[in-house]
C-alpha positions in Angstrom: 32.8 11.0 -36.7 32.0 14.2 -34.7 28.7 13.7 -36.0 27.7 10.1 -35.3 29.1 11.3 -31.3 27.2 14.0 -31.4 24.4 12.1 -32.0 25.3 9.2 -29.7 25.7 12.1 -26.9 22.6 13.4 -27.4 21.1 10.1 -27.2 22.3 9.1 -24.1 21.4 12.7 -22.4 17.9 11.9 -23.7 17.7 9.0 -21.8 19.4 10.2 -18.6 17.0 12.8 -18.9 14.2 10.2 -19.1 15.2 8.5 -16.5 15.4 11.1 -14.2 11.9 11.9 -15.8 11.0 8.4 -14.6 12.6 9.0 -11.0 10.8 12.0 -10.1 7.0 10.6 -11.6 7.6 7.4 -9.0 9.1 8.7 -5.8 7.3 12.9 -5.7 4.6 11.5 -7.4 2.0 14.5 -6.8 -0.7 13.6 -8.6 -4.0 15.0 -7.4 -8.0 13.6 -8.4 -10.4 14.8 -9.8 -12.8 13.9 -6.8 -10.3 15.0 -4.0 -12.8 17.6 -2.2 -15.6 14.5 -2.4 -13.3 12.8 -0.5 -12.3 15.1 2.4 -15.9 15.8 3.0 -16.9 12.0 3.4 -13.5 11.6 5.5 -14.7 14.8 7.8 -17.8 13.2 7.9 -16.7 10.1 9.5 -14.3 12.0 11.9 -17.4 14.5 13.2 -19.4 11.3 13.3 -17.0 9.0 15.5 -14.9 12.0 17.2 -12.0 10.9 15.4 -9.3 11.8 17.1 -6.2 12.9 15.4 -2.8 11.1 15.9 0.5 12.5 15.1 3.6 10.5 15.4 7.2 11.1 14.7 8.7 8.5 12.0 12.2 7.0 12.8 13.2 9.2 9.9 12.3 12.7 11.8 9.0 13.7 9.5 5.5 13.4 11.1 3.1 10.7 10.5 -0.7 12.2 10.9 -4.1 10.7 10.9 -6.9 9.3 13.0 -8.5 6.8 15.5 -11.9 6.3 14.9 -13.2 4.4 18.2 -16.1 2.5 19.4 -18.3 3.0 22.4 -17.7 -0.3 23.5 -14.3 -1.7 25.1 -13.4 -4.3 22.5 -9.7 -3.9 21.5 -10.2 -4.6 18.2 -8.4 -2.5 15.5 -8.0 -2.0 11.9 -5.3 0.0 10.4 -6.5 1.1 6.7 -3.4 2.0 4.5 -3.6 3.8 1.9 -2.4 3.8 -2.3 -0.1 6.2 -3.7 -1.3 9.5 -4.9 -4.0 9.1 -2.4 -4.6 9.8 1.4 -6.1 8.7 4.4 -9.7 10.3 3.1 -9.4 8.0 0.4 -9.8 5.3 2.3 -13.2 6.3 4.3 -15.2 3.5 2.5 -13.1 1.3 4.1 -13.5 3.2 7.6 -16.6 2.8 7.6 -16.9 -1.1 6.3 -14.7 -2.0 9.5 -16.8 0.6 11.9 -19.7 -1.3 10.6 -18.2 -4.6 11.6 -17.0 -3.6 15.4 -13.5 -2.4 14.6 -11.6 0.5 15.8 -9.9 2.2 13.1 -6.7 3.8 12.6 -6.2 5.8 9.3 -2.8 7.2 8.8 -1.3 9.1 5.9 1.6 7.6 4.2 4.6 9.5 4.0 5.0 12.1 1.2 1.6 11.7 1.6 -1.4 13.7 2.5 -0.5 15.5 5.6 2.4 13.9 6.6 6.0 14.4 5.6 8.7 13.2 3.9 10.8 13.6 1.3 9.3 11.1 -1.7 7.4 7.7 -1.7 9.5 4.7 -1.5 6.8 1.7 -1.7 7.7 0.2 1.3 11.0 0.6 1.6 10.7 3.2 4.7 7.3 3.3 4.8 6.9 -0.4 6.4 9.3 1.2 9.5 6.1 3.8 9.9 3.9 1.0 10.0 5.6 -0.1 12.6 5.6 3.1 14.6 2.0 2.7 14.4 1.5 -0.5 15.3 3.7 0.5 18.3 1.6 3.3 19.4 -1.6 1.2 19.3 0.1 -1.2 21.5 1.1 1.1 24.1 -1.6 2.9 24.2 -4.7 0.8 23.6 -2.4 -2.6 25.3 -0.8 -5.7 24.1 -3.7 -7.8 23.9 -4.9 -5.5 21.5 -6.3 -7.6 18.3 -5.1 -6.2 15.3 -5.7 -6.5 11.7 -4.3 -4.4 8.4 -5.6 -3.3 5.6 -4.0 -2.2 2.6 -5.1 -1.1 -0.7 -2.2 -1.4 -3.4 0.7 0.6 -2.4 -1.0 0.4 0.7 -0.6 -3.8 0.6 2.7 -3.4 -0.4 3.8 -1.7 2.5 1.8 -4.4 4.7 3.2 -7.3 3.2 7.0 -5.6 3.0 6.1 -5.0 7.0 4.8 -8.4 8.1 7.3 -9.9 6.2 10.8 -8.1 6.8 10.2 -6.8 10.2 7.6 -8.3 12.2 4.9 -10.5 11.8 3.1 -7.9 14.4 -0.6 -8.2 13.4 -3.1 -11.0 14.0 -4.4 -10.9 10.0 -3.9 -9.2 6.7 -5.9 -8.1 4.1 -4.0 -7.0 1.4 -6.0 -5.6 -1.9 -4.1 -5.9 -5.2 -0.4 -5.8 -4.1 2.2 -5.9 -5.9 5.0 -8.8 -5.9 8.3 -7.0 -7.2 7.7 -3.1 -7.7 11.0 -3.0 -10.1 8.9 -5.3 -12.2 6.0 -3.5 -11.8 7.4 -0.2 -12.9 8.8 -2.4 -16.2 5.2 -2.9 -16.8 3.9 0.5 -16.3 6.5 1.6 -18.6 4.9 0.6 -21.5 1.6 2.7 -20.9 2.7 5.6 -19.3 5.5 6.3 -21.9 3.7 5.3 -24.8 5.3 8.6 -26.3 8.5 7.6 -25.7 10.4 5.1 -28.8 10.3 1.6 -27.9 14.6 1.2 -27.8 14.3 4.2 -24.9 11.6 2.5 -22.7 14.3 -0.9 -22.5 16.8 1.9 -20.5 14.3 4.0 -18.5 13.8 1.8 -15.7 17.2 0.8 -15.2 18.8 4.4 -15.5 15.7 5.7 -13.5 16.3 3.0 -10.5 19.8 4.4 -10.8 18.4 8.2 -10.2 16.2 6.8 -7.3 19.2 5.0 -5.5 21.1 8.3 -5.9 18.0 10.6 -4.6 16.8 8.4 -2.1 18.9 5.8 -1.5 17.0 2.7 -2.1 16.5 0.6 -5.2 13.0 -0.3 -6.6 14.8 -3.9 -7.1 14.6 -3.8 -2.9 11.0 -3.5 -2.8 10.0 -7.2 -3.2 7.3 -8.3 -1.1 7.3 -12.2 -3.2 10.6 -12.3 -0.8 9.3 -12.0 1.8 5.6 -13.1 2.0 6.4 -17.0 2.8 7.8 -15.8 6.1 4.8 -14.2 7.1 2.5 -16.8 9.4 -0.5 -14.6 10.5 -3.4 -15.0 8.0 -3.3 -13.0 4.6 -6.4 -12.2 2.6 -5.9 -11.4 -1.2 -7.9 -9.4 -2.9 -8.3 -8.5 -6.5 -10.1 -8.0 -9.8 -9.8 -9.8 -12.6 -9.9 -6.9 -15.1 -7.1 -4.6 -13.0 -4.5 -3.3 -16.1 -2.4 -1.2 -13.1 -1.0 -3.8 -11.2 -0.8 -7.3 -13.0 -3.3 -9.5 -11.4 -1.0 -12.2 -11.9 1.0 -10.4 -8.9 -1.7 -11.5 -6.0 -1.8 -14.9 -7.6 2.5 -15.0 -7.4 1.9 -13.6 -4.0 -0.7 -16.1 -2.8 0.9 -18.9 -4.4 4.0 -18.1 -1.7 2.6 -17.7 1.2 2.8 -21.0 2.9 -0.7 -21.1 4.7 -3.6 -19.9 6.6 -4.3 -17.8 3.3 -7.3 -17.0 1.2 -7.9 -15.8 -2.3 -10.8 -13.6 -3.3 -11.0 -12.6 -6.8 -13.8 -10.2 -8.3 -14.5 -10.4 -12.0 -15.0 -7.5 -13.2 -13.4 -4.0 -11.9 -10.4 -1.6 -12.5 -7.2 -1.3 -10.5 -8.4 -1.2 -6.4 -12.2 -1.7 -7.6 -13.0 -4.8 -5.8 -15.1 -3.1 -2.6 -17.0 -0.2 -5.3 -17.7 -3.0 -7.5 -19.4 -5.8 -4.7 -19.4 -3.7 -1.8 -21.8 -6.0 -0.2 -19.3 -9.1 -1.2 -16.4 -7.7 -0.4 -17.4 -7.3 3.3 -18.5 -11.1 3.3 -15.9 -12.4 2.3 -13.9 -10.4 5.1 -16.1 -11.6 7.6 -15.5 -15.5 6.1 -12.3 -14.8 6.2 -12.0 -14.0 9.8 -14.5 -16.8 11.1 -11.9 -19.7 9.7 -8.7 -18.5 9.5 -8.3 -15.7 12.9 -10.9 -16.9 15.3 -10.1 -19.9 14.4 -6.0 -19.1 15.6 -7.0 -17.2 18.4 -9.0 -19.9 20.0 -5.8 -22.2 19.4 -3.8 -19.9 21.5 -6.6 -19.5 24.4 
């Protein structure tokens, strides 16, 4: 009898200990690339090139929010704000930069928080990040005006936060382009379970979610069953673009399709065949930009000319 409750102890410490193994590889993620370096010199390269100048803001939860505005000569108030995925950074995103400086936009590149060079405590998904991308969208409107035009961009995490913005706060931009999002992150982490604990026996991986989401609500007060941008995408009415590849084996593709299929209209779906997880723009950069600029001709200038 002591035995078999040894062994049941043991068992259920090994799972509390994977769970809280679980917790701390999703919210202080600190993954780093193998091209990092590349990317801060293309990223300095852009800033040098456009005098980027640097932002820092203070996020409703007290850390700082850093990045940069890359503007054009010319007075448009156009902007794009370019959000990145996890275990990235703002430099990641300097492809994008320079797709939307190409096509006349300001640019605002920000680093998530527990991200980069901003701060906080861990990475939520959304969950607080969405109230930062608020606090930016408030500093381009009072600094750049109300009229401003905006768009956002997000890659990923990056779309999550966009769509868990637009939807659960404000609808505050004109358009969105959100590049394989995901539609329920609990369910997401479910699938990414199975690959990324391929070590760990198949009864084990069943509980690690659950007792990890249990870990998360205790570190950081939110659950990953909160961050569920399929709730709130239909109340979003400013356009949405959706973007994926066929081939991504990170987030389900299936998610953009669930995503899509929600959102009521004004909504287009671009799908690339081929291509990893966030691949869409390396694979068809050329593509990818058209089917922006399509997008924009008959779904915003299309709006805006109603409202004029």
């Amino acid at each position: 009898m002591k035995k078999r409750l040894a062994l049941f102890t043991s068992v259920l410490a090994g799972i509390a200990g994977l769970g809280y193994y679980f917790s701390q590889k999703v919210i202080r993620n600190t993954y780093t690339q193998d091209d990092d370096e590349e990317q801060r010199l293309q990223y300095k390269n852009l800033v040098d090139d456009h005098q980027g100048k640097k932002i820092e803001l203070v996020s409703d939860y007290g850390y700082k929010l850093i990045g940069h505005a890359f503007c054009q000569d010319s007075q448009e108030k156009k902007f794009m704000v370019v959000v990145h995925g996890v275990t990235c950074s703002k430099e990641y995103g300097h492809g994008y930069i320079a797709l939307f400086l190409k096509m006349g936009y300001n640019v605002i590149a920000m680093d998530s928080r527990y991200h980069g060079e901003s701060g906080g405590h861990d990475i939520s998904y959304g969950y607080y990040e969405r109230y930062d991308l608020q606090k930016i969208m408030a500093y381009i409107k009072d600094t750049y005006g109300n009229d401003s035009h905006i768009g956002i961009h997000g890659v990923s995490m990056g779309a999550g936060i966009a769509l868990m913005y637009a939807g659960s706060i404000e609808d505050g931009a004109d358009f969105y382009i959100v590049d394989c999002p995901y539609s329920d992150f609990y369910e997401e982490a479910r699938y990414r379970v199975q690959y990324d604990f391929k070590h760990v026996p198949s009864f084990a991986r069943k509980f690690i979610v659950g007792i990890g989401d249990m870990a998360i609500r205790l570190r950081s007060g939110f659950s990953l069953k909160d961050v569920r941008p399929i709730d709130h995408v239909h109340k979003i009415t400013s356009p949405i673009l959706f973007i994926n590849t066929k081939e991504d084996m990170y987030i389900p593709p299936e998610m953009s399709q669930e995503l899509y299929d929600k959102k009521r209209d004004s909504k287009h779906m671009y799908w690339v065949e081929k291509g990893g997880h966030a691949m869409a723009y390396t694979e068809d950069p050329e593509m990818y930009q058209q089917e922006i600029e399509r997008f924009i001709t008959k779904y915003v200038e299309k709006n805006n000319k109603k409202q004029e």
